[in-house]
N, C-alpha and C positions, 0 to 999 in steps of 0.2 A: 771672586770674593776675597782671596788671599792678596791682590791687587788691592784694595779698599784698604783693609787692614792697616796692607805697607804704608797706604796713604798719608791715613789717619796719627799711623804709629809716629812719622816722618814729620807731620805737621806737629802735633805735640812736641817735639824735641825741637823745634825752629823754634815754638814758644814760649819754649822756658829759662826764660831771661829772667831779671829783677822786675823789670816791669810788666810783669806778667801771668805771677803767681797766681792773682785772684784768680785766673782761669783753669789753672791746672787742676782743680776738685771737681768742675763741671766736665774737665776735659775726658781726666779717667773716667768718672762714672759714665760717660758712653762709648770709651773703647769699653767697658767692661760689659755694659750691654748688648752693644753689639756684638763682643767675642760670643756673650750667651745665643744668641738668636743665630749667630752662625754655627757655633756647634749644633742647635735645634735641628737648623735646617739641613745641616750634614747627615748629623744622625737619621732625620727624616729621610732624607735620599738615599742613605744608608739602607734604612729598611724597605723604601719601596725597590729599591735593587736586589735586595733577599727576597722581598715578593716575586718580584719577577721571573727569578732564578728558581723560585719553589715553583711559581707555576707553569713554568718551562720544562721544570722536572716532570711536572705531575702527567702532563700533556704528552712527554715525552714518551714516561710509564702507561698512559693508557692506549698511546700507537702503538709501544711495542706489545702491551699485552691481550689487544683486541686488533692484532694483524688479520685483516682479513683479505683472501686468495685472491689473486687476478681472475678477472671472470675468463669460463673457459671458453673453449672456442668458439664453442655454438650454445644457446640458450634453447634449452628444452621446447620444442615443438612438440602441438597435441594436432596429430592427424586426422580427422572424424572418421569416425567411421559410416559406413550409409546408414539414412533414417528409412527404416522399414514402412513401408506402405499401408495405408489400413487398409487397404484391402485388393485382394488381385483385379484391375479394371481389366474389361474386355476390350478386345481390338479396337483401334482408334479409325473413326472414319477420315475419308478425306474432305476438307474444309468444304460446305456448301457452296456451291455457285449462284449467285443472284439471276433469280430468272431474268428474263428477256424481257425488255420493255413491250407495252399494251400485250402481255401473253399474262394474264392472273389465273393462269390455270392451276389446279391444285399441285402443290408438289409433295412425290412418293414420302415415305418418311426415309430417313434415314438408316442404317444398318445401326447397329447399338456399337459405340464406340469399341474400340481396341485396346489391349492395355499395350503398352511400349514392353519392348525387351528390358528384362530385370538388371543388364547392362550393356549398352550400346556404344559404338562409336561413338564419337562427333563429326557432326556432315565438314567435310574441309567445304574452304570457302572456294568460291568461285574462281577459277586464274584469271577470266577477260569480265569484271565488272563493269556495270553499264556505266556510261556518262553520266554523272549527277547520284548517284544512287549512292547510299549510306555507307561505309566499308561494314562488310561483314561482322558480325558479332566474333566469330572462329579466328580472324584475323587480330586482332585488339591481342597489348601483350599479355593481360593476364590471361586470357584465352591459350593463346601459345605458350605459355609456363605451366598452362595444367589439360595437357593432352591425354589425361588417364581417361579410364571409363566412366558413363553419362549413368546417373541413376536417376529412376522417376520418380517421383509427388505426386499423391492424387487428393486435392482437397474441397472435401463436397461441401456443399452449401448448407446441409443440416448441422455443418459444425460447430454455424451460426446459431447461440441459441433465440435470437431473431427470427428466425425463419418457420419454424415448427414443420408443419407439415405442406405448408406451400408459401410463395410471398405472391400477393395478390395486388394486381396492378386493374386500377377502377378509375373509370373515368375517358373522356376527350385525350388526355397526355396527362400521364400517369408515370412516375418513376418510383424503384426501389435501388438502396442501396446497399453494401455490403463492402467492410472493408479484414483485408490481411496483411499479413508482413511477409517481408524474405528475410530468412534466418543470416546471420552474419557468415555463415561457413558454407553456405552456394556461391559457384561462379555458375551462375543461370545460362544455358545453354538454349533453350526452346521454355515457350510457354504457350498454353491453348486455354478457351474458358468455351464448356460444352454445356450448353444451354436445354435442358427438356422444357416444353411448354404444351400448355393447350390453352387453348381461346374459346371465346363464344360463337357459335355458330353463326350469331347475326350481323358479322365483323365483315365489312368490305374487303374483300384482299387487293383491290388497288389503291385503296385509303387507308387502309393499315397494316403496319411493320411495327417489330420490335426491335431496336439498336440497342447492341451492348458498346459501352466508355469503359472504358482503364484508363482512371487519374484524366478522365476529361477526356481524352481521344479516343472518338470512334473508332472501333475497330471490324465491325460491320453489321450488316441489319438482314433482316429475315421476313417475308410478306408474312403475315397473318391470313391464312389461307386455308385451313384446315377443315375440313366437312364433319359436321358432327359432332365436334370437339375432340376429335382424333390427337394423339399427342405426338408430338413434330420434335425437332431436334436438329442443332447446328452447332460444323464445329468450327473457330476462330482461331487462327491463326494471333498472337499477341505478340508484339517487340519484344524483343529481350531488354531491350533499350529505357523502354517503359517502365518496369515493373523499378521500382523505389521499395526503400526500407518499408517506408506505409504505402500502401496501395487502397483503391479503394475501384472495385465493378459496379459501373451502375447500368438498374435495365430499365430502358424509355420503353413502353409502348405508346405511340398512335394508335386510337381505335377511333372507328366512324364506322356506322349502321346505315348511313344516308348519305347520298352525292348531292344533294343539296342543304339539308340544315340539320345537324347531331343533338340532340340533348343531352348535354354533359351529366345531366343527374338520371338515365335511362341506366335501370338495370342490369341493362342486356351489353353494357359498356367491360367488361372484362377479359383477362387473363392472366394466369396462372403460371407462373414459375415454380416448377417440381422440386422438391429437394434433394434428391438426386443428382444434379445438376453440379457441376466440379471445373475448378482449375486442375488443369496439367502441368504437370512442371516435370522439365529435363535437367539435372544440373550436375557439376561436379563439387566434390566436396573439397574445401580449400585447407592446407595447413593452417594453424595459427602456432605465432611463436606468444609462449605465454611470455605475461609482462602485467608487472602490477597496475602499470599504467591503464590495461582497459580494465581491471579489476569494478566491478565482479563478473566480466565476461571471463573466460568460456564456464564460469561455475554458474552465471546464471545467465541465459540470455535473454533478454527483452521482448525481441522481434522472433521467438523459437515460434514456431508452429505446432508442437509439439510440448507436454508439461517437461519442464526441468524438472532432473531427475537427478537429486544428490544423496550420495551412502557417507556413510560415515563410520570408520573403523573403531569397534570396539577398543578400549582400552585393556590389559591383561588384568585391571584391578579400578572396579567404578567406584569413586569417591565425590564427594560434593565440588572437589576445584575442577573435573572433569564436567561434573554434570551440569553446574553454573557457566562455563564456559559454552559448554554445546547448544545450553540454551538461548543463553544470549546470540551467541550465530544463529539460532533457529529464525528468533525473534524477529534480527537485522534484516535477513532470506525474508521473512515473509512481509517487512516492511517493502523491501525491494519488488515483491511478486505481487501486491495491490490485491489485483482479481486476478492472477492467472494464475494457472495450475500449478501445481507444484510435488513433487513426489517425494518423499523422504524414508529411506529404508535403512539399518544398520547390518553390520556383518564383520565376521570374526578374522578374516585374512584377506589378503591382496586378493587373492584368485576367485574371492565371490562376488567380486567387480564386473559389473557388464559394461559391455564397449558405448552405450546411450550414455550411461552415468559418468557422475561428475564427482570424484573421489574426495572427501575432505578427512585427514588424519589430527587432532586437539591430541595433548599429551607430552610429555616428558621421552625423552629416547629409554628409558627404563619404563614405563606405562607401555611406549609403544614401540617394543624391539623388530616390528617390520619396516623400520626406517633404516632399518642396515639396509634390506636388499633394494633400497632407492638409489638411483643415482644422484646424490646430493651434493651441489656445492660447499656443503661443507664437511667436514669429514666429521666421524663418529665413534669414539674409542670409548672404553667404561662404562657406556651407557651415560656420555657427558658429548653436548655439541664443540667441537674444536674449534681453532683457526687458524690461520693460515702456519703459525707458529706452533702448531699443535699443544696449544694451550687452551683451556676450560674457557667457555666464554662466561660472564658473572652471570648468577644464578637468577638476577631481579633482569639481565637481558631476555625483551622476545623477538623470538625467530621464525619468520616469516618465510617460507620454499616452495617454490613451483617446480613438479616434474612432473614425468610421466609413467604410466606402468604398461604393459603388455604392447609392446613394440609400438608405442607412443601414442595409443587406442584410447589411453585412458586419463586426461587432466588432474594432477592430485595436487590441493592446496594444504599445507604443511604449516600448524600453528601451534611450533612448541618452545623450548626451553632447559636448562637446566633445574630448573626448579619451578613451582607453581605459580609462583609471580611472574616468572616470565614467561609463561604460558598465557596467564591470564590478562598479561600485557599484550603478548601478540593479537587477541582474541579482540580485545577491546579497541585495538586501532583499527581491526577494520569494519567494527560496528560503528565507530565514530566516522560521522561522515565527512567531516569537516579535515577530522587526522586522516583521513583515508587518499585522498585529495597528493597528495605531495607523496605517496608513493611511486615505487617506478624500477626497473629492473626485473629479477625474477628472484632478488632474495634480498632480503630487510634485516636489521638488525633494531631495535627497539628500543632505543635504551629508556625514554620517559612518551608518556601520552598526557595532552591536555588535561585536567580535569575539568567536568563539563559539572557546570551546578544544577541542580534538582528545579525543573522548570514548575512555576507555580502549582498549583492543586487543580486550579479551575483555568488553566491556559488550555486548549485545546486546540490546536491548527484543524481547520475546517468545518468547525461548530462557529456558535453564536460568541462574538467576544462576550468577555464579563462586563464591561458596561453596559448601560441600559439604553444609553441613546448613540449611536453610531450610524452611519452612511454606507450605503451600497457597496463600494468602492474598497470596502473593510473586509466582504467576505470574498470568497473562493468561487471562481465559476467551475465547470466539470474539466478543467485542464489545470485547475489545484492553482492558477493563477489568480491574480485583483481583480475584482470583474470593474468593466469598462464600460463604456456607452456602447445598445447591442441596438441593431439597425434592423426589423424584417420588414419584406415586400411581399404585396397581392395582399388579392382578396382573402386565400386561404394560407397566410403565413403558419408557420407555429408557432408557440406562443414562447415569450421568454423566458426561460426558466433559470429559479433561482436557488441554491441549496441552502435552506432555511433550518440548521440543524441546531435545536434546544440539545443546553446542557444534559447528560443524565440528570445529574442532582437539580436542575432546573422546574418550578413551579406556576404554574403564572397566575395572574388574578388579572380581574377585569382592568380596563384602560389602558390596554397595548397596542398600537398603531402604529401606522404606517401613511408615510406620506410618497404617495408615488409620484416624479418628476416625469415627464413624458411630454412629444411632441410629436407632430403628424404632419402628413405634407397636403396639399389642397388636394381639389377636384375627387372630396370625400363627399358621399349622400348623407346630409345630417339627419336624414329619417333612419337609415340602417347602420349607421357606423357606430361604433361602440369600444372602449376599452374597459376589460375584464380583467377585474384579480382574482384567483383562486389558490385555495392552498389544501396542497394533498387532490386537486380535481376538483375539489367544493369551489362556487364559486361563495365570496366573502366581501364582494364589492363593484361597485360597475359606475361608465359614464359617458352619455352621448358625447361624439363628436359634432360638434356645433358649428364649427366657423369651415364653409369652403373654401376660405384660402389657407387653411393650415393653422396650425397652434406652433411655438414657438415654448417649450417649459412651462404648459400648464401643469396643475396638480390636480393629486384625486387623494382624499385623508380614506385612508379605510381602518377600521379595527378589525382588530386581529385575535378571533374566538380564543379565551384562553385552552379550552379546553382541546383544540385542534394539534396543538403546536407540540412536535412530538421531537426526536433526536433523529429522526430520517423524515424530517419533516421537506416539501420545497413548494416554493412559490411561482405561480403559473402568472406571467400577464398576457393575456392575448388580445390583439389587435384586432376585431371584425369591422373590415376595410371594406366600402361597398362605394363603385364609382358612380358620380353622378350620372354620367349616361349608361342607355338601359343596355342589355347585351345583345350584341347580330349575331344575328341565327347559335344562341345557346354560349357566344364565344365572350369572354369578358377579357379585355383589353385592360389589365388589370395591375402595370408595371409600373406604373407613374402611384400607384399607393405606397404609403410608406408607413409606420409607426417608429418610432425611437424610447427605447428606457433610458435615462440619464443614470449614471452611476452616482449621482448625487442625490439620490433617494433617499429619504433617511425612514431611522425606527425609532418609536419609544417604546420598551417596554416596562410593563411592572410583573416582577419577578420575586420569587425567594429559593433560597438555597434549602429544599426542602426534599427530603428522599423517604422511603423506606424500604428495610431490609431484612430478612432476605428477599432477595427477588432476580430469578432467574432470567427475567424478563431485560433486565438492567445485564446483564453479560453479554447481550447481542452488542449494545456498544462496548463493551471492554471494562465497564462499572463492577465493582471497585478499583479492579487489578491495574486498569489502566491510569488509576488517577492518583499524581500526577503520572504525564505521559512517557516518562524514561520506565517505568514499570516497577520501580524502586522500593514500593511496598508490595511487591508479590514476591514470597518466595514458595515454590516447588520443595515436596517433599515426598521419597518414595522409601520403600523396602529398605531395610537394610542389606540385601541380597535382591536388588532388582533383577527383573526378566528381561526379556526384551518388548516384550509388551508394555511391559509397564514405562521402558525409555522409548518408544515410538510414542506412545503418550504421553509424555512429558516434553518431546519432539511436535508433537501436533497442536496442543496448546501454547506452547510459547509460537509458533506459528503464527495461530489466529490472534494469538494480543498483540503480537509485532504488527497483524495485518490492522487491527485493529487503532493503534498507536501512531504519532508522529513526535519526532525528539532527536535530538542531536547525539542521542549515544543510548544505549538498553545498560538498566542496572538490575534486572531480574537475578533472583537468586534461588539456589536449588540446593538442598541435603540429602542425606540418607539419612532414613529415621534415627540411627544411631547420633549423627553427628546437630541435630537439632537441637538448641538448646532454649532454655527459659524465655531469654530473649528476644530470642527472634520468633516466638510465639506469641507474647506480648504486642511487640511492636509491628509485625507483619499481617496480612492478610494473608492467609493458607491455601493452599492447595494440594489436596493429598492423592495420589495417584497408587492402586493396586487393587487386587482380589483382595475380599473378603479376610481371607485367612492370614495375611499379610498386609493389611491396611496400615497404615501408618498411626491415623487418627479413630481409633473406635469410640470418641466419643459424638462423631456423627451421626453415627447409630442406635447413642443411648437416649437422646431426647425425643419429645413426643413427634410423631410422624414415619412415614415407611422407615422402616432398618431389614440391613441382612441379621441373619441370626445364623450360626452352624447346620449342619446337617441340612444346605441349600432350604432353610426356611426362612421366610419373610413374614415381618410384621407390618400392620397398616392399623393405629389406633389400638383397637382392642381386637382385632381379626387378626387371622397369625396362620399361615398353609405351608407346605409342605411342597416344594416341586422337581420335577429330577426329569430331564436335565433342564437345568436355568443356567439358557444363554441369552438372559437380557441384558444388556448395560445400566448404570446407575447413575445419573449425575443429580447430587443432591448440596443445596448451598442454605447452611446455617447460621448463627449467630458466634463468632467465637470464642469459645469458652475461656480465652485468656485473655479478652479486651473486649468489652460491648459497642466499640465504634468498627471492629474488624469482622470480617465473613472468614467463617470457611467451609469451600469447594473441596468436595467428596466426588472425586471420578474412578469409580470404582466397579465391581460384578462379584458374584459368585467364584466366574471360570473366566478362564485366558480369553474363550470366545466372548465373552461378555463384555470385554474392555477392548476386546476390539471394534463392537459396534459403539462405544464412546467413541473411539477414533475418527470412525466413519462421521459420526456427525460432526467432531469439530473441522473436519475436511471438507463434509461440503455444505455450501451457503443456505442452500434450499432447507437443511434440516437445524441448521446451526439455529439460522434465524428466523425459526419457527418456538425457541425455547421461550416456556410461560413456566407461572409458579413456581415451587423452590423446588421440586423434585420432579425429575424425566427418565422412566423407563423407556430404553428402545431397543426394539429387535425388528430384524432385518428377513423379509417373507423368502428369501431367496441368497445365494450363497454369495451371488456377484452385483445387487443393489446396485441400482442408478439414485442417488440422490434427486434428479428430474423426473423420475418415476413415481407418481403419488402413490402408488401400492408397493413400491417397493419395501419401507418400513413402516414400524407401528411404534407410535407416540403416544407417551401415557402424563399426562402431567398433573400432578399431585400440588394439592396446597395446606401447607401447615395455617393455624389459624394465629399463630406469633408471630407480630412484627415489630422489628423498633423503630422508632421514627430519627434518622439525624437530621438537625436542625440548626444550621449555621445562620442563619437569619439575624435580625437585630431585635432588640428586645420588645417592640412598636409593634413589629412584624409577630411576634411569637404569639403576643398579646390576643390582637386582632384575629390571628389563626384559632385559638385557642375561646375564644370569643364565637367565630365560626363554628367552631367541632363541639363546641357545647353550648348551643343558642338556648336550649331550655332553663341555663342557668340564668343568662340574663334579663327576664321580664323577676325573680326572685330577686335577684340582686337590684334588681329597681327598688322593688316595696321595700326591699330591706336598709337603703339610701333611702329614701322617700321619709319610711317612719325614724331611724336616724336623726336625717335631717328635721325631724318636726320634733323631735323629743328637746335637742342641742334648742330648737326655737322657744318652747315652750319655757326650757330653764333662764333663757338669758331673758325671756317679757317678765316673769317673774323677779328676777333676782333685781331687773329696772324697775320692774313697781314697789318692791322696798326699798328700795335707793330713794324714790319718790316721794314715801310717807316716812 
């Protein structure tokens, strides 16, 4: 630029001669320009070099004062400890031998299996393995890395709640299945699957056996031979090799009554698989080195056999940033856990940790001063997290820490902060699934989390979209995936099912249909073939197969009752496949049948956004709390001096709405009645958690309908008793009194015991998803209740006779509704238009016949 200048400056003075003035006025005024635009641009570069220098600085200043430590040398490993057996097995017999060909003699029964020693060797492998044969499982190097002691698994088939009290195999060739997982923390040593049975006496024992598969390989079979129905027993030998994350036992029986022609539809066609009946498992328990990467394992595992079982350490002082945070992880946990078990306990120090459980510490190093006796990557001084500089790390930083506690027995997930924001930071990244993704390590630093927007009102992942007309291909099959073109074969396919889930707040009126896409393959009998829709089991529609060579995307329109269509609503098509030619001897040759559903199916529905409330009935889906699905208008609200009751309950509800829920991040919120303000009364939907005497919201109990009253009396109406002791639970859902579009949830008792049978039922399914009307007393006949036990508890369901209606609908819609719910109006409102309109008639003939004259 200075160059230019020179240029310019040097040419100017060449031309200032006589003859050349005129130019010298043009000439300056563009040095003088351009001197300006070059100072500009100096200046300008000027300041972008201070920029750079400032933020060289700044960058400089946040290395040195968020140094954080070289990792040390070894990253916290959680060793398992053994999972306990349910129950002691008796001796294991030795594996059946197949009897001897043309010898169907009866075979003795077996001796009743053996339980394995509570820790065993492992067999070394072989020194001179045969030619061709597989190398030993013993040999493999993980095997040689963990040469400790074998512990057993015993796991019965009534674990299945499939199975009940037998799985009955009917029929010519008849199968049942049954599928489990291997936990991630077995290196599987041995595996056995010990089958009890009995059969029907009229069963040929040289034409019938029963074979057990694992994942499709035979791993051997058993004549069906038994006199009298005597029950028999064999034990199998299983690969180690075999057994996969998912596994699945399946059991074929052959049965035949006749050496020359069977009737497959003969009574006398069965057997009986015992529930009793168990895999064996040998295995050693593996280290893992924790690492965010498999996060959320080992705190929750998928493939566990066993319910995960997480504690969670009291804080020295329970506040609402405490209690919003634990719930929101409760929520995420139970998003994570779908249908499986799930156990969740609290406790006031490290050493009431059991070696099963999966420790989680929320909190500030001052909330939570058991984080000195941790071995922490990062150090701890003032009750402030350091770094490597032994400086503060900033208080809007969250702190994410894996370690271990009791000689590394125990996994503890560490989500704190110096301050509540960074607690509540750390808490919310690993609820976000999306932020959760790019962790990795065994300790995090937090410094910002996405903000994830509030997904619509009426978005629901796995319901019905909110428009009205949509394709197959739009909803969810039962692996939470797009459903697809689904193919079954035979005569006796099952049908395809479709999960057909209406909104809660969803209405329907007449002219809802459905257009089914479907094809079939030839060599069908167009007298017996048939495709069937049903919904919920009804059947709602049907259609001969016609053409013997097959259909290629015919249709079938069906409507779709409104009144059917519920929020666990699903659609059944079934195929009945019937081949032209007739059956030999009972056998139907029945493989070349086919049916196909097209994912190109479509719906129309007519719907309105139509609810009312209260309605307990509406919580089984997660209605209101759930909606929208981040949870974002519920907030939890307890004692101001909560129990622990009353936080396992506030633990077990956030729970089942997480289970309930699907969303890219939990915005649930929770106080203590102190810290509850105007607010978030207003604008929230409630839920108040505690005894009677400590309730948050007594004004639950002042509108008409059951109320506790003092002195353990209850009122009902205008009836009002006295009872002692009252250990019922209470869950009651009303109108709230600070917003008429909001509910609020009273889970509440008299006594401690009382709010722990609330517990119980939001735990388990069977009781959960039996709730009707706005109010459910339950009490529990027995100390230790099975939820699968119909007598175990007693269900009272009360119904107030006020409800509101919300009504999102369009104004046509309200109309029409309104028009429905009060039809008596409309034959008055006719006459009353009729004579109107003949009044308005009568003045304008009139007012024309004097225009006339």
């Amino acid at each position: 630029m200075q160059r230019i200048f020179r240029h310019l400056l040097s040419s100017s003075r060449r031309q200032s001669r006589p003859g050349s003035r005129q130019q010298r006025p043009v000439i300056w005024l563009l040095l003088l320009t351009f001197a300006g635009t070059a100072t500009g641009v100096t200046a300008s570069l000027a300041v972008a070099q201070q920029n750079d220098r400032d933020i060289t600085q700044d960058e400089n200043q946040v290395i040195e004062e968020l140094t954080l430590p070289e990792p040390p040398p070894q990253a916290p490993v959680y060793q398992p400890a053994p999972e306990p057996a349910p129950y002691e097995p008796a001796p294991e017999p030795a594996p059946a031998e197949a009897p001897a060909p043309r010898e169907p003699a009866a075979i003795e029964p077996d001796p009743e299996p053996a339980a394995p020693p509570a820790v065993t060797a492992p067999e070394p492998a072989s020194s001179t393995p045969s030619p061709g044969a597989n190398p030993s499982p013993s040999s493999t190097p993980d095997a040689v890395a963990a040469r400790g002691p074998t512990v057993p698994y015993v796991l019965e088939f009534n674990r299945s709640p499939v199975v009940g009290n037998r799985l009955r195999l009917q029929g010519v060739f008849a199968d049942a299945r049954l599928g489990f997982t291997r936990p991630r923390t077995w290196n599987l040593r041995s595996a056995k699957v010990l089958v009890r049975f009995q059969h029907s006496p009229a069963l040929l024992a040289n034409r019938s056996n029963l074979t057990v598969r694992v994942n499709g390989t035979s791993v051997g079979s058993v004549p069906l031979n038994r006199k009298q129905s005597e029950i028999g027993q064999v034990l199998l030998n299983v690969p180690p090799n075999l057994i996969q994350d998912f596994n699945e036992v399946t059991l074929v029986a052959q049965q035949n009554n006749s050496a020359t022609c069977t009737d497959p539809a003969d009574p006398t066609l069965w057997t009986e698989v015992l529930p009793d009946s168990k895999l064996i498992f040998n295995y050693q328990p593996k280290p893992v080195k924790l690492d965010f990467t498999r996060y959320p394992y080992p705190f929750f595992d998928d493939l566990s056999l066993d319910p995960n079982r997480v504690t969670y350490l009291l804080p020295n002082q329970v506040n609402s940033a405490w209690l919003t945070s634990a719930a929101r992880f409760q929520a995420a946990l139970g998003r994570l856990a779908e249908f499986r078990p799930l156990e969740t306990r609290l406790v006031k120090n490290l050493n009431q940790a059991k070696a099963d459980e999966r420790l989680v510490v929320i909190g500030t190093p001052e909330e939570q001063p058991a984080l000195k006796s941790l071995k922490l990557p990062l150090a701890i001084a003032d009750n402030q997290v350091l770094d490597a500089s032994r400086n503060p790390l900033p208080a809007e930083s969250g702190i994410l820490m894996l370690a271990t506690t009791r000689n590394n027995g125990i996994p503890v997930l560490i989500a704190t902060g110096n301050g509540p924001e960074g607690v509540n930071k750390a808490v919310q990244f690993l609820v976000q699934s999306k932020d959760r993704q790019i962790g990795t390590g065994y300790y995090l630093v937090v410094n910002s989390v996405t903000p994830v927007p509030t997904p619509p009102l009426r978005q629901w992942p796995g319901y019905l979209p909110e428009k009205n007309s949509f394709k197959l291909r739009e909803l969810n099959n039962a692996e939470n995936e797009p459903f697809e073109d689904v193919t079954v074969r035979g005569a006796y396919a099952p049908p395809v099912e479709v999960n057909f889930r209406a909104l809660p707040d969803d209405q329907f009126t007449r002219g809802s249909s459905m257009n089914l896409v479907y094809s079939y393959g030839p060599q069908v009998n167009p007298r017996l073939s048939t495709v069937e829709v049903r919904l919920d089991g009804a059947p709602i529609g049907g259609k001969r197969l016609t053409s013997e060579q097959g259909a290629a995307r015919d249709t079938l329109n069906v409507n779709l009752p409104a009144e059917l269509v519920k929020p666990d609503s699903k659609i059944q098509v079934a195929f009945n496949l019937s081949p032209r030619e007739p059956a030999n001897c009972g056998r139907i040759n029945d493989q070349q049948l086919w049916g196909k559903v097209h994912a190109d199916t479509n719906f129309k529905l007519k719907r309105q956004n139509v609810v009312q409330i209260p309605d307990l009935k509406l919580l089984s889906t997660g209605y209101p709390f759930a909606a929208p699905q981040d949870l974002s208008t519920t907030a939890i609200v307890v004692p101001e001096t909560p129990s622990l009751t009353d936080l396992s309950t506030l633990l077990e509800f956030s729970e089942r709405l997480g289970r309930l829920s699907q969303a890219d991040t939990v915005k649930i919120e929770a106080y203590t009645q102190d810290a509850l303000t105007t607010e978030v009364k207003q604008r929230q939907n409630l839920v108040g958690i505690g005894v009677r005497s400590q309730f948050p919201f007594p004004e639950a109990f002042q509108e008409n309908g059951f109320a506790l009253k003092n002195v353990f009396s209850r009122k009902w109406n205008q009836s009002q008793i006295q009872a002692l002791p009252d250990s019922e639970g209470v869950i009651k859902e009303v109108i709230s009194p600070w917003n008429d579009d909001r509910v609020l949830l009273a889970l509440s008792a008299q006594t401690e015991a009382g709010l722990q049978q609330v517990q119980n039922l939001l735990n388990q399914d069977p009781l959960f998803f039996q709730l009707n009307g706005d109010t459910v007393l339950i009490s529990a006949n027995q100390a230790s209740a099975s939820g699968y036990d119909p007598d175990a508890y007693n269900l009272e369901f009360l119904q107030q006779s006020s409800q509101r209606r919300l009504d999102n609908s369009n104004p046509f819609s309200k109309v029409s509704r309104f028009l429905q719910d009060h039809w008596f109006v409309l034959p008055t409102g006719i006459v009353v238009f009729a004579l109107g309109l003949y009044g308005i008639t009568q003045l304008y003939l009139k007012r024309v016949e004097k225009q006339d004259k």
